[in-house]
Wavefront OBJ file of the C-alpha trace (Angstrom):
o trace
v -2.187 18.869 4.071
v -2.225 15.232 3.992
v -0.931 14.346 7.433
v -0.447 17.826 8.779
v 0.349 16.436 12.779
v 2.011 13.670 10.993
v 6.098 13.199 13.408
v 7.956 13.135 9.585
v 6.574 14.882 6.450
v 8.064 14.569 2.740
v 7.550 16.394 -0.266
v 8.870 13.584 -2.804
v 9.820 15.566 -6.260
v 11.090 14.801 -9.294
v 11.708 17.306 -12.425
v 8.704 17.183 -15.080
v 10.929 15.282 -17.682
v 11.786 12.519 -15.113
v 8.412 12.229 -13.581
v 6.765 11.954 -17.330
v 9.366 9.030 -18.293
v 8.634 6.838 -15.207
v 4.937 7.095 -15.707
v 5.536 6.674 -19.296
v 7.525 3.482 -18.515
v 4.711 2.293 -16.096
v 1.856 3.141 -19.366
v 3.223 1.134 -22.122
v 0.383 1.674 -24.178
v 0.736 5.409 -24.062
v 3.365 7.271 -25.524
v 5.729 9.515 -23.439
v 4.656 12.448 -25.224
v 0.828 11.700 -24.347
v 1.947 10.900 -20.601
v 3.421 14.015 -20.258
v 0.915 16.185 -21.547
v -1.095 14.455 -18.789
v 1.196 14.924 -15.915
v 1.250 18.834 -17.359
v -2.483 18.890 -16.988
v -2.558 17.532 -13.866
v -0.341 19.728 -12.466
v -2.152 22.676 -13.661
v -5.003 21.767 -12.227
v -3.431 20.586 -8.736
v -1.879 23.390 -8.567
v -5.178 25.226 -8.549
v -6.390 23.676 -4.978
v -3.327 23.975 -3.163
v 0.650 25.127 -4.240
v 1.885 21.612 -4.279
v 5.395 21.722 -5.172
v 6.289 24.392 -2.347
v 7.173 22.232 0.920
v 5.089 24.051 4.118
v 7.333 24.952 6.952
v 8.602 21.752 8.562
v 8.341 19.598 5.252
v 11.450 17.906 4.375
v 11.876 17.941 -0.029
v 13.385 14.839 -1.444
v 14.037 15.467 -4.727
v 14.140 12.384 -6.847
v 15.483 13.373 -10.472
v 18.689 11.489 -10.630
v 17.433 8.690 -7.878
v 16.211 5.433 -8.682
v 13.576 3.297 -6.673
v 16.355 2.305 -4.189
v 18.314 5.549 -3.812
v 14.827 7.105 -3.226
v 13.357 4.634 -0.744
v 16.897 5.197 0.831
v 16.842 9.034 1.048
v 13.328 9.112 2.405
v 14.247 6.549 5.466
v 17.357 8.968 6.130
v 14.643 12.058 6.276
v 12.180 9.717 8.695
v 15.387 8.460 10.974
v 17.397 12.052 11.171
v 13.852 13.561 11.807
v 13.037 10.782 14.375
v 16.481 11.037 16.656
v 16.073 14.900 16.390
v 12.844 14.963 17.945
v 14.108 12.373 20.204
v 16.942 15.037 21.444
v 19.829 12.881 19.998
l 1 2 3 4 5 6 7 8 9 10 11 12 13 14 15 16 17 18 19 20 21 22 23 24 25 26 27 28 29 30 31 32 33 34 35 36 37 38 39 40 41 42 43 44 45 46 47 48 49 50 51 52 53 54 55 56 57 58 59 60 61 62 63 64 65 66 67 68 69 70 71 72 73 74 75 76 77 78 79 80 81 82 83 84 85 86 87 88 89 90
C-alpha cells in the first residue's frame, strides 16, 4: 500500500507481547500494561482500513520476535539483497 511499485517490500512483524515491551521500553513514563492496551487499540483500528498483518502477494514477512535491532536490520538487508540479485537474474 505504501510503496506498492516499490523493487523490495517488507512486512516487519513482531508478536503483540514483544512489540508492547519495546514501545514500553521507548515510553518510560508509561507503564507496559498502558502501552499495550494502546498498541491493542491501534491495531483494532488499523486493522479496520486495511488487513495489515497479512503480507500482499510479493511482500516478503520479517518477523522480528526473537530479533534485536541488529539481527533485524540484518534480516531485512538479506530480504532487499536476495530480492535485488533475483530480479537481477543471478
Amino acid at each position: 500500500v505504501v510503496a506498492p511499485d516499490a523493487p523490495v517490500r517488507i512486512l516487519l512483524t513482531a508478536a503483540e507481547e514483544v512489540r508492547a515491551a519495546r514501545r514500553s521500553a521507548e515510553l518510560t513514563s508509561h507503564d507496559a500494561a498502558t502501552v499495550a492496551d494502546s498498541l491493542r487499540r491501534r491495531d483494532a483500528s488499523d486493522s479496520t482500513v486495511v488487513d495489515f498483518l497479512t503480507a500482499a502477494p510479493g511482500v516478503e514477512v520479517v518477523d522480528s520476535t526473537y530479533l534485536d535491532f541488529e539481527q533485524t536490520v540484518d534480516a531485512v538487508i538479506e530480504v532487499i539483497d536476495r530480492k535485488l540479485e533475483a530480479a537481477r537474474g543471478h
